[in-house]
VEXLO-266381 format. One line per field, with one value per residue (C-alpha): residue number from 1; residue in three letters; chain; x negated, y negated, z. Coordinates in Angstrom, 1 decimal. Last residue first. Layout:
REM residues N
k	(NUM_...) .
r	(ALA_...) .
c	(A_...) .
east	(X_...) .
north	(Y_...) .
up	(Z_...) .
END
This chain:
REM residues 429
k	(429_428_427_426_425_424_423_422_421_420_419_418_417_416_415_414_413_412_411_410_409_408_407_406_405_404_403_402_401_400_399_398_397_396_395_394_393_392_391_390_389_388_387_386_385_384_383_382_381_380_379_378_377_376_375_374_373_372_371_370_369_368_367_366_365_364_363_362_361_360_359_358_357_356_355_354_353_352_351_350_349_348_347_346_345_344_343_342_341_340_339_338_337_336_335_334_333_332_331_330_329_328_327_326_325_324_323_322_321_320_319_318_317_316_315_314_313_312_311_310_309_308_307_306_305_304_303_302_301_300_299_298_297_296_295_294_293_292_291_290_289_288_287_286_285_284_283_282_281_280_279_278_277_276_275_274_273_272_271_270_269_268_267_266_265_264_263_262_261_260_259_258_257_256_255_254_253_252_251_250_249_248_247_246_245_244_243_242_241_240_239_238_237_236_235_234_233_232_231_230_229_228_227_226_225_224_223_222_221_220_219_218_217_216_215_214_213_212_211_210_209_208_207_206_205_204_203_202_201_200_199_198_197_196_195_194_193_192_191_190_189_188_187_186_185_184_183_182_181_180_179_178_177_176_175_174_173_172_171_170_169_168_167_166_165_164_163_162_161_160_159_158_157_156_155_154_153_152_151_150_149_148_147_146_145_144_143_142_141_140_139_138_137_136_135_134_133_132_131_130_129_128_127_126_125_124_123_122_121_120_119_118_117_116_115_114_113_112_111_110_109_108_107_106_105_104_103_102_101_100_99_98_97_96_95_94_93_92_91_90_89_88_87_86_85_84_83_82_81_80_79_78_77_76_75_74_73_72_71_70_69_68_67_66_65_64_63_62_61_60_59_58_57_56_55_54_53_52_51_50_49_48_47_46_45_44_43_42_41_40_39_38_37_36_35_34_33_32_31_30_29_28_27_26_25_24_23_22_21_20_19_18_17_16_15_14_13_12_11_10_9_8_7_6_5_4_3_2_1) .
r	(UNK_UNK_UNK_UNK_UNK_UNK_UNK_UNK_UNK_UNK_UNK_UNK_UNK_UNK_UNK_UNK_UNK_UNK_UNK_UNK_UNK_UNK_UNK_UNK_UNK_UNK_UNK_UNK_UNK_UNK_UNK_UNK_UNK_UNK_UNK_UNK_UNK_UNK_UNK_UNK_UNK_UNK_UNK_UNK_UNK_UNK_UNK_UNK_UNK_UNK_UNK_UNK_UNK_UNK_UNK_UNK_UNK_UNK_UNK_UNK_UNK_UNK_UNK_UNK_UNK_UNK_UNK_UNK_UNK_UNK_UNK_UNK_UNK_UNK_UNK_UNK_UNK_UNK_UNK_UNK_UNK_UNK_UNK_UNK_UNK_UNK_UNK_UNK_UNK_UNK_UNK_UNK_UNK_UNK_UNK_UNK_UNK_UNK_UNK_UNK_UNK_UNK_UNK_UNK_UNK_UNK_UNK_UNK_UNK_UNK_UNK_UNK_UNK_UNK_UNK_UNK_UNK_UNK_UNK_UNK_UNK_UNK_UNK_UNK_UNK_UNK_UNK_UNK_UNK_UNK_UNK_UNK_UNK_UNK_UNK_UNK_UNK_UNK_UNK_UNK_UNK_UNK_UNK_UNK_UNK_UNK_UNK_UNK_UNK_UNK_UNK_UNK_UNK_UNK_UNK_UNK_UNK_UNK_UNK_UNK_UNK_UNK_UNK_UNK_UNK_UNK_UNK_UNK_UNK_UNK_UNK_UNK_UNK_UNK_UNK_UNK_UNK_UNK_UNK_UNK_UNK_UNK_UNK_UNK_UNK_UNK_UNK_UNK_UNK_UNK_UNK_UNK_UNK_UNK_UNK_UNK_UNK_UNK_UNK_UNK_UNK_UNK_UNK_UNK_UNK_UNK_UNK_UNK_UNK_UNK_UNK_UNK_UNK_UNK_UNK_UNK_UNK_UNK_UNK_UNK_UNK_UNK_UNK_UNK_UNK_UNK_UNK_UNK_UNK_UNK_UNK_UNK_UNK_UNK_UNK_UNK_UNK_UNK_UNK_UNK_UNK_UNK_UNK_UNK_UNK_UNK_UNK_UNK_UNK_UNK_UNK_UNK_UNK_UNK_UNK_UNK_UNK_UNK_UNK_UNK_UNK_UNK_UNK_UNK_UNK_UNK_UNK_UNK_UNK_UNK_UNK_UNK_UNK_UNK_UNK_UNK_UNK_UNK_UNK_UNK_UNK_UNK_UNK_UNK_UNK_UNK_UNK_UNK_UNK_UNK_UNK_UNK_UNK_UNK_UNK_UNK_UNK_UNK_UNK_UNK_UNK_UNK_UNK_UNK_UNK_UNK_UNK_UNK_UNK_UNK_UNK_UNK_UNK_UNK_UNK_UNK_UNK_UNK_UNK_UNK_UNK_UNK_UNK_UNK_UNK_UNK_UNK_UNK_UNK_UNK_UNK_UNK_UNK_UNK_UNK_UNK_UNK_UNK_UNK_UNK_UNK_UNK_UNK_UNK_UNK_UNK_UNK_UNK_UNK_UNK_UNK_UNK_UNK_UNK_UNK_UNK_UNK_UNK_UNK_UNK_UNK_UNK_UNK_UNK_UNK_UNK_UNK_UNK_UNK_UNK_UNK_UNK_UNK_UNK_UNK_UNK_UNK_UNK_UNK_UNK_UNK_UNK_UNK_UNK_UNK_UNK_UNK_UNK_UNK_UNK_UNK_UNK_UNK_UNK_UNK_UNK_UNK_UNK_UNK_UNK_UNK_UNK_UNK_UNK_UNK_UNK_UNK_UNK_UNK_UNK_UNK_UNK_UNK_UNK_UNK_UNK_UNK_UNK_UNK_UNK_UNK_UNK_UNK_UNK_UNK_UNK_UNK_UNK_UNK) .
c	(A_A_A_A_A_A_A_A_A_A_A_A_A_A_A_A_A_A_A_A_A_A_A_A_A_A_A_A_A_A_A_A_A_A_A_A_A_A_A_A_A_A_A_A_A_A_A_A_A_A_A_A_A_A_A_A_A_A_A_A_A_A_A_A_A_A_A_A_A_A_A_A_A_A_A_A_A_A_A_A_A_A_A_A_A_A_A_A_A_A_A_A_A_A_A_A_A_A_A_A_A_A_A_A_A_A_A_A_A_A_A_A_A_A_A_A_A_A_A_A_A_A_A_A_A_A_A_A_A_A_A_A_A_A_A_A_A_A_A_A_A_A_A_A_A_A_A_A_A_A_A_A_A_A_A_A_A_A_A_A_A_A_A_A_A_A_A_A_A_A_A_A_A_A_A_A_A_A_A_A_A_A_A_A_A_A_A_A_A_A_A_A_A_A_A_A_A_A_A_A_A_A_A_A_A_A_A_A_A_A_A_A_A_A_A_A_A_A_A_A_A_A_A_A_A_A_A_A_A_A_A_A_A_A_A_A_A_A_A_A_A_A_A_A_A_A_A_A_A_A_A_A_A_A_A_A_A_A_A_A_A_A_A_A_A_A_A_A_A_A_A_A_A_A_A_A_A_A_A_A_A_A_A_A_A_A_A_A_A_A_A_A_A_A_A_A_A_A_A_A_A_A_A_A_A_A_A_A_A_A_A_A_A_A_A_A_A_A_A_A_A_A_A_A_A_A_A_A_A_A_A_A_A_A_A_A_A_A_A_A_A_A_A_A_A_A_A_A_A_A_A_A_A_A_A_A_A_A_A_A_A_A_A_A_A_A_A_A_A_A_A_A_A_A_A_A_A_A_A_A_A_A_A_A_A_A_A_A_A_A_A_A_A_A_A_A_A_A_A_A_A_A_A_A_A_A_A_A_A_A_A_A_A_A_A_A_A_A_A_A_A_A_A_A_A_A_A_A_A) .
east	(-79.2_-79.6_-81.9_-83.6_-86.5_-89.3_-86.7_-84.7_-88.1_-89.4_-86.0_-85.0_-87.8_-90.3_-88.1_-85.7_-88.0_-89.7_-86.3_-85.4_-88.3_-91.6_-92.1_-90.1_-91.8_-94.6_-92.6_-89.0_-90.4_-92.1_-88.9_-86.8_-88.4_-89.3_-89.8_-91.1_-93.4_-94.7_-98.3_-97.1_-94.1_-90.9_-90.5_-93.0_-91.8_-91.4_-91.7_-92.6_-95.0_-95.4_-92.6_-93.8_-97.2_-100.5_-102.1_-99.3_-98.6_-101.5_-101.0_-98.4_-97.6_-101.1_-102.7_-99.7_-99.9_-98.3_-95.7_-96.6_-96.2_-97.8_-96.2_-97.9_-97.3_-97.0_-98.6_-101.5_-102.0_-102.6_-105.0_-107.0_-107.2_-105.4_-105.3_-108.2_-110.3_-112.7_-115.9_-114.4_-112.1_-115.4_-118.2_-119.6_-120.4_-116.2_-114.9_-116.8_-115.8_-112.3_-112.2_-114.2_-110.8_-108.6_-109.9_-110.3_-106.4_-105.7_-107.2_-104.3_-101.5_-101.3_-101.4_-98.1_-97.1_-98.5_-95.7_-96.2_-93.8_-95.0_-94.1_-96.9_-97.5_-100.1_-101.6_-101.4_-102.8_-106.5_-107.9_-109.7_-106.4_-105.7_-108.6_-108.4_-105.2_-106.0_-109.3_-107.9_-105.2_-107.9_-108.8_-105.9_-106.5_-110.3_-108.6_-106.0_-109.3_-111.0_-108.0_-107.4_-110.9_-111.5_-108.1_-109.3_-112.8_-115.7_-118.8_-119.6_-118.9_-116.3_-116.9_-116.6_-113.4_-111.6_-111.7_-110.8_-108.1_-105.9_-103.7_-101.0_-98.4_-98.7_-95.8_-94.5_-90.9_-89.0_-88.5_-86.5_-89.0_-92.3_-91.0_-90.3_-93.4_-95.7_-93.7_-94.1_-98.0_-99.1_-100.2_-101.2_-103.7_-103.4_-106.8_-110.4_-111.5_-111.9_-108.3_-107.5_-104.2_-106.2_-105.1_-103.7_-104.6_-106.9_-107.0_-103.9_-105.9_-104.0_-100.7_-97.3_-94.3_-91.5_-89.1_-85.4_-83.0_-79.8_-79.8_-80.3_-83.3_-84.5_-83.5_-85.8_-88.6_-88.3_-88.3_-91.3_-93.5_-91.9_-93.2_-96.8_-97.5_-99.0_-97.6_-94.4_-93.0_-91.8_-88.7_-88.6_-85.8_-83.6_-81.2_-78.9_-76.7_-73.8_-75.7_-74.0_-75.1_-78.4_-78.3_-77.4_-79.8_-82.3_-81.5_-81.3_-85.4_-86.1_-84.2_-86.4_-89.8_-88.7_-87.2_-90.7_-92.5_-90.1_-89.7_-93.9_-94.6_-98.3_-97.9_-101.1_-99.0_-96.7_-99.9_-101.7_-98.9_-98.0_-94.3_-94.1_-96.4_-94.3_-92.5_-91.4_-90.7_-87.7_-86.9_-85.0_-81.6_-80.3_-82.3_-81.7_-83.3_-79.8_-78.6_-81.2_-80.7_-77.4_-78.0_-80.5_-77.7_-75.4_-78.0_-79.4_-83.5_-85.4_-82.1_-81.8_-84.5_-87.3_-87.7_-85.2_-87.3_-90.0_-93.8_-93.3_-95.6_-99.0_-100.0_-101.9_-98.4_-95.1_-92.1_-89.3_-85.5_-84.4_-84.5_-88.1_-89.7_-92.8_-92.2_-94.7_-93.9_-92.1_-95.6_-97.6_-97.0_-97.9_-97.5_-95.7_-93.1_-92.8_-93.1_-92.7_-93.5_-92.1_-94.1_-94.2_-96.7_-94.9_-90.9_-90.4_-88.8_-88.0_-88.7_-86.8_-88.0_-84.6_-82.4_-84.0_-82.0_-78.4_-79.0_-80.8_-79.4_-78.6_-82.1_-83.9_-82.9_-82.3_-84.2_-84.0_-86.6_-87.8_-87.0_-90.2_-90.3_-91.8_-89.7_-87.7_-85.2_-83.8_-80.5_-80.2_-76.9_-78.6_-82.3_-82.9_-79.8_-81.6_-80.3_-79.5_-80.0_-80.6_-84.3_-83.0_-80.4_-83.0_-85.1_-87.9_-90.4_-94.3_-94.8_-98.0_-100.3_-100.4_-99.3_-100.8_-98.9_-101.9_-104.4_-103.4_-103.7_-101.2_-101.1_-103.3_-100.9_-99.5_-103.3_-103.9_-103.8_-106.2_-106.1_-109.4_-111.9_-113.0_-117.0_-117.9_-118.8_-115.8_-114.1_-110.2_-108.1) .
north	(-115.1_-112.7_-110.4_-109.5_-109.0_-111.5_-114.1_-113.1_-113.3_-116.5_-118.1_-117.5_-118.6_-120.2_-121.8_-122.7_-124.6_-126.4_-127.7_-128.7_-130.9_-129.6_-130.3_-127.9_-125.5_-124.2_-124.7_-124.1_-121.1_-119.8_-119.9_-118.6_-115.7_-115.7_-112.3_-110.2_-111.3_-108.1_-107.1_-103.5_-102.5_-102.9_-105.3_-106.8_-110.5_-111.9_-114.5_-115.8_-117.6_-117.7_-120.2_-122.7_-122.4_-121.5_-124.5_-126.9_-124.3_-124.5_-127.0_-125.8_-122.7_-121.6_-123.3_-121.2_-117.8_-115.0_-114.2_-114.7_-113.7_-113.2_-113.3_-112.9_-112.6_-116.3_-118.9_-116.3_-115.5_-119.2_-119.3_-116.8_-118.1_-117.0_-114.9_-113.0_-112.2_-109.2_-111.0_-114.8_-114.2_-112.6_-115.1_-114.1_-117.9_-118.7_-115.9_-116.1_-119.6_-119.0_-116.3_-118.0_-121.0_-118.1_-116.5_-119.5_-120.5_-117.0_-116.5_-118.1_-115.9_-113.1_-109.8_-107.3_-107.3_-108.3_-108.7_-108.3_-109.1_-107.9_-110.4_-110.7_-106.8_-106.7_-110.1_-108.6_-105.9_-107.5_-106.1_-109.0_-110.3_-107.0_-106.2_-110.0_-109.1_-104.9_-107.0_-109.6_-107.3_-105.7_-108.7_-107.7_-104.4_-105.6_-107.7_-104.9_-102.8_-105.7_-105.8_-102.0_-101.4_-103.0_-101.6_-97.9_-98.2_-99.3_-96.7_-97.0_-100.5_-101.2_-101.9_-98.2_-97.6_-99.9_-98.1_-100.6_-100.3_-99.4_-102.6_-103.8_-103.3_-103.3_-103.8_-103.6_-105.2_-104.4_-106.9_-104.8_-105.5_-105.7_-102.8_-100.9_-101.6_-101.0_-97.1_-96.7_-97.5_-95.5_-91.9_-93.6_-95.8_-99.3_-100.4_-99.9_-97.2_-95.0_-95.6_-98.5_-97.6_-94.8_-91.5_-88.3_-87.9_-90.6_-92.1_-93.6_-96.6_-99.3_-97.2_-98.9_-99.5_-99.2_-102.3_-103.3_-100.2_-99.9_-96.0_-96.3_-98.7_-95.8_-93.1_-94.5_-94.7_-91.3_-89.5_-91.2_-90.6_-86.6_-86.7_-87.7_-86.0_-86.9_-90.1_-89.1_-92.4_-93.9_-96.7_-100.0_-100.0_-103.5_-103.9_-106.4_-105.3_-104.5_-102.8_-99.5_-100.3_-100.4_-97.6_-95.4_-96.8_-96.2_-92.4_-91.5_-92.8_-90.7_-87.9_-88.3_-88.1_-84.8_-83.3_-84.5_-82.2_-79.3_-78.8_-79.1_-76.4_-76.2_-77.9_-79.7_-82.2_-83.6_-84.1_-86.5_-88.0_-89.7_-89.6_-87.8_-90.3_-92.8_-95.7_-96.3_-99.9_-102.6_-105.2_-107.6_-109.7_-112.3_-113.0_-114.8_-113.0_-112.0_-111.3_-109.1_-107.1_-106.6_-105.5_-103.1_-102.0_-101.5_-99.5_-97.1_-96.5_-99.2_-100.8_-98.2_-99.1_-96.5_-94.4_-91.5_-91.3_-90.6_-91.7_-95.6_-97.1_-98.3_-99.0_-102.0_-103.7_-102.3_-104.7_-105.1_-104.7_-101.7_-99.4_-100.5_-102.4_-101.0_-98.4_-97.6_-94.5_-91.0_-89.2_-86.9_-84.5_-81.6_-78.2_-75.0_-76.0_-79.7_-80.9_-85.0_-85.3_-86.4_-86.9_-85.2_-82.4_-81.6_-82.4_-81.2_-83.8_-82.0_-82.4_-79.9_-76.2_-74.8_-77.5_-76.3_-73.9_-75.6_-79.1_-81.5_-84.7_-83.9_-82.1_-85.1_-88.2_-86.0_-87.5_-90.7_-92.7_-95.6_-98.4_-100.7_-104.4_-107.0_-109.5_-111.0_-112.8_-115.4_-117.2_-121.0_-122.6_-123.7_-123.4_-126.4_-125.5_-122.6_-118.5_-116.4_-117.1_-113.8_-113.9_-116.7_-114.5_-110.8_-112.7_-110.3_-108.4_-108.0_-104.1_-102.4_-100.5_-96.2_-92.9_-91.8_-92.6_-95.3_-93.2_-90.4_-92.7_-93.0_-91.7_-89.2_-86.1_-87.8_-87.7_-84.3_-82.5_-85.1_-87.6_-87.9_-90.5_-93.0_-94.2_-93.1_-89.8_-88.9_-88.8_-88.3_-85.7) .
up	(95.1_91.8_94.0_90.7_93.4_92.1_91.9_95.1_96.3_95.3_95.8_99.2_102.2_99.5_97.6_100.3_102.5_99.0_98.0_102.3_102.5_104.3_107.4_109.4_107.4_110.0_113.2_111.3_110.3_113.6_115.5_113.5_114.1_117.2_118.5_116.4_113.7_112.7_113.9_115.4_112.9_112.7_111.1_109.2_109.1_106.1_103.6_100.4_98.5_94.1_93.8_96.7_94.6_96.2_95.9_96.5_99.7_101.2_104.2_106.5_105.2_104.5_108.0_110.5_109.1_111.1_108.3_104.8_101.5_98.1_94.4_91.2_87.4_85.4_88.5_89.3_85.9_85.2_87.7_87.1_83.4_80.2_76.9_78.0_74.8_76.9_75.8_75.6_79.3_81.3_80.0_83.4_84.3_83.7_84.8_87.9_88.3_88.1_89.8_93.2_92.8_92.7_95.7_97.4_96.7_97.5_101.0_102.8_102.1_104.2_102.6_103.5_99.9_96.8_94.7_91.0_88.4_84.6_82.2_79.6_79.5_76.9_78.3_81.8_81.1_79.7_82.9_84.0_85.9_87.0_88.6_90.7_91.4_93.3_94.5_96.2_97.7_99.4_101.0_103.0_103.2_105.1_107.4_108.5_109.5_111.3_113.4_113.7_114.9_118.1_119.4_119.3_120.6_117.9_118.0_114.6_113.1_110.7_106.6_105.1_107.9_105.6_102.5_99.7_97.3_100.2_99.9_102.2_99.6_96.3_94.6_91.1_89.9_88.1_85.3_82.8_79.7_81.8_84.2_81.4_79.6_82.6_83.2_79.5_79.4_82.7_81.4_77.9_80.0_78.7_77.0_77.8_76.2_79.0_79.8_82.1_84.4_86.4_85.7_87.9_91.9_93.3_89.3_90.9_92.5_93.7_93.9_93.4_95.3_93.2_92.9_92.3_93.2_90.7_90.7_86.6_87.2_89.1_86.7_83.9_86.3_87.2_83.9_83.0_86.5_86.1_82.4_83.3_86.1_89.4_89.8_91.0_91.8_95.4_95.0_97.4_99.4_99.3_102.6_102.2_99.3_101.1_103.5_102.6_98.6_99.4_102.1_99.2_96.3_99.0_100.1_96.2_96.4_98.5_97.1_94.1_95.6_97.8_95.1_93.1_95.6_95.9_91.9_92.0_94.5_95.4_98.8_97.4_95.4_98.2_100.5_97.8_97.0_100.3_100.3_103.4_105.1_107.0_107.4_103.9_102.7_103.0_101.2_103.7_103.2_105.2_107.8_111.2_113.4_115.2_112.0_110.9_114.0_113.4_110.4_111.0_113.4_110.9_108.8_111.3_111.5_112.8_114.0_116.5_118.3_119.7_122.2_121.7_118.2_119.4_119.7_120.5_117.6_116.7_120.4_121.8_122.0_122.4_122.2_124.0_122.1_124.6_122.5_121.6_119.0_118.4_115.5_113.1_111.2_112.1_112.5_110.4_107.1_109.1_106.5_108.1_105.5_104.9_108.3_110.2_113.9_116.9_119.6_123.0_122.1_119.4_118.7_115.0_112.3_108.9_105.0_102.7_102.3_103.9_101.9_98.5_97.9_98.7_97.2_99.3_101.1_104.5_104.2_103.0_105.2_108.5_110.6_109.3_107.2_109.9_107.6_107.0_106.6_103.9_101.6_104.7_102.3_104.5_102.7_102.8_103.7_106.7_107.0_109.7_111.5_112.6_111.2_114.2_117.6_118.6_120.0_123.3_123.9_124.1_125.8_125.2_127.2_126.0_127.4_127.4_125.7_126.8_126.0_122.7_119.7_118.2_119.0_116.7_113.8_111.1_107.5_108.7_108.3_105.3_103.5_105.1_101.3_99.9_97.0_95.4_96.7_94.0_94.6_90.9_91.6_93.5_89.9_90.6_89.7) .
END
């Protein structure tokens, strides 16, 4: 487990059953309406013959993901929705493993604001949680494909360790990821899950990996700080932890890749002021994980891993895109006055890293698309739109891009809107 004593908090038991805020499912926001005709457009003439890869959403895991899945004794112990208090709710057991995610679009194709999510399934669309109509709403957006995330906390680590029953809790892990190879293939390759890992034991982590390159799936979302429940990935000498090397030299040699999506390496309720109401503290909260993504690269580049593991893919997911030509620019320097690359014998600069390992993406950005991209590299940006969650760029999809790449020529417009993922991804597009 982890040491508290050097500022790392060790997993907890409630860590699903606080994945999302109470607040944010109890009645009230209000309603931004759609034109439902003007939203289904599908793909502008600006971006034909150019396939959308929305590199960050979330599928609503359906109700009955894990039990319709489980083998005969386990099916009783398997994950569940309960109706509580007028939300829907996720159990393990007696145990509260929270609510079904962040879902804003509505049945009805409006959109909930100053909420986290409608609080039932009844409420919510279809498309968050059925694969044709996912698709249909990806047409009507325009997007080809999307890689998709969880949407909510039954995964969470933490919670899946303390129900004490180890064959349950990597079930649970690998069913998961079973239920993304299938809708992979229903979507006709559309719809890209990213896999969960066992991280709490060593042979489970190993076994897993292997099997989900088997299964076909392209990425596993990663955790910024696993010495939370087994080992970091530095050991205390300095080099590759043992627990982690096989899973980084698999994904090096196969070029799966890692993600690390809207980072938690940072607390962000350390940095907001007491006394803040509910909607004064999510902004400044999601600024704070996305500088967390600063830190989870900027780690890694002084690491030393990524000149063990040379090709290692990593996607940093959900965190805007304008702060990493400063953050790159502040690296360099620090490297450079801390003597950082001659102690540790860093094969390359911030910089270079950034260009060889890393991939970012935006969706509410206006400046970074318009006027960043040289820095940031139109092979190191994507896109996406965060559906279906709160901030996500719903409606206007298209939009948004042609407004902030209409300028740019079509090579650079299909770089950043196709390429960069399908290359991160092994989309093969």
């Amino acid at each position: 487990m982890a040491d508290n004593a050097r500022g790392v908090f060790g997993a907890q038991e409630d860590d699903a059953k606080t994945y999302w805020l109470a607040e944010g499912m109890a009645p009230g926001g209000f309603i931004r309406e759609v034109d439902k005709v003007a939203n289904s457009r599908g793909l502008d003439s600006l971006f034909a013959g150019i396939k959308i890869v929305d590199c960050d959403t979330h599928f609503t895991e359906p109700a009955d993901m894990w039990t319709s899945r489980a083998p005969q004794g386990l099916k009783s112990k398997m994950p569940r929705v309960e109706h509580v208090d007028g939300v829907d709710r996720w159990f393990v057991g007696d145990r509260d493993f929270g609510y079904i995610g962040g879902n804003v679009i509505g049945a009805d194709h409006n959109k909930l604001l100053g909420r986290l999510s409608w609080p039932n399934f009844s409420q919510i669309n279809r498309g968050a949680y059925e694969v044709d109509a996912r698709l249909a709403d990806m047409d009507a957006m325009g997007v080809w494909a999307q890689i998709t995330f969880q949407n909510n906390g039954v995964t969470q680590a933490g919670s899946l360790v303390a129900l004490g029953d180890e064959e349950l809790a990597y079930s649970i892990i690998a069913i998961y990821n079973d239920a993304l190879a299938e809708r992979q293939r229903a979507s006709g390759q559309r719809l890209f899950g990213m896999a969960h890992l066992p991280y709490w034991d060593k042979q489970l982590l190993d076994k897993e990996i292997r099997r989900i390159i088997d299964l076909g799936l392209k990425g596993i979302v990663m955790p910024d700080r696993p010495e939370r429940l087994s080992e970091g990935f530095i050991g205390r000498d300095g080099r590759v932890s043992a627990f982690w090397e096989n899973v980084l030299q698999t994904c090096n040699d196969t070029g799966l890749a890692l993600n690390f999506h809207l980072n938690t390496a940072m607390d962000p309720t350390s940095v907001i002021w007491d006394n803040f109401g509910f909607a004064q503290r999510l902004p400044v909260g999601a600024i704070v994980t996305h500088m967390g993504c600063v830190a989870t690269m900027s780690n890694f580049m002084a690491s030393g891993l990524l000149d063990r593991f040379e090709d290692l893919k990593i996607g940093l997911i959900e965190s805007g895109a304008g702060w990493v030509p400063f953050a790159l620019e502040a690296l360099e320097h620090q490297f450079d006055e801390f003597g950082t690359n001659r102690i540790y014998e860093l094969q390359r600069r911030p910089k270079e890293y950034w260009a060889k390992n890393f991939w970012c993406s935006f969706w509410f950005e206006d400046f970074a698309p318009k006027h960043m991209i040289e820095a940031i590299g139109a092979d190191r940006l994507m896109f996406e739109t965060d559906y279906p969650h709160p901030t996500s760029l719903y409606p206007g999809v298209q939009d948004k891009l042609v407004e902030v790449l209409g300028a740019h020529d079509r090579a650079v417009r299909k770089s950043i809107l196709q390429d960069s993922a399908s290359n991160l991804y092994n989309l093969g597009l």
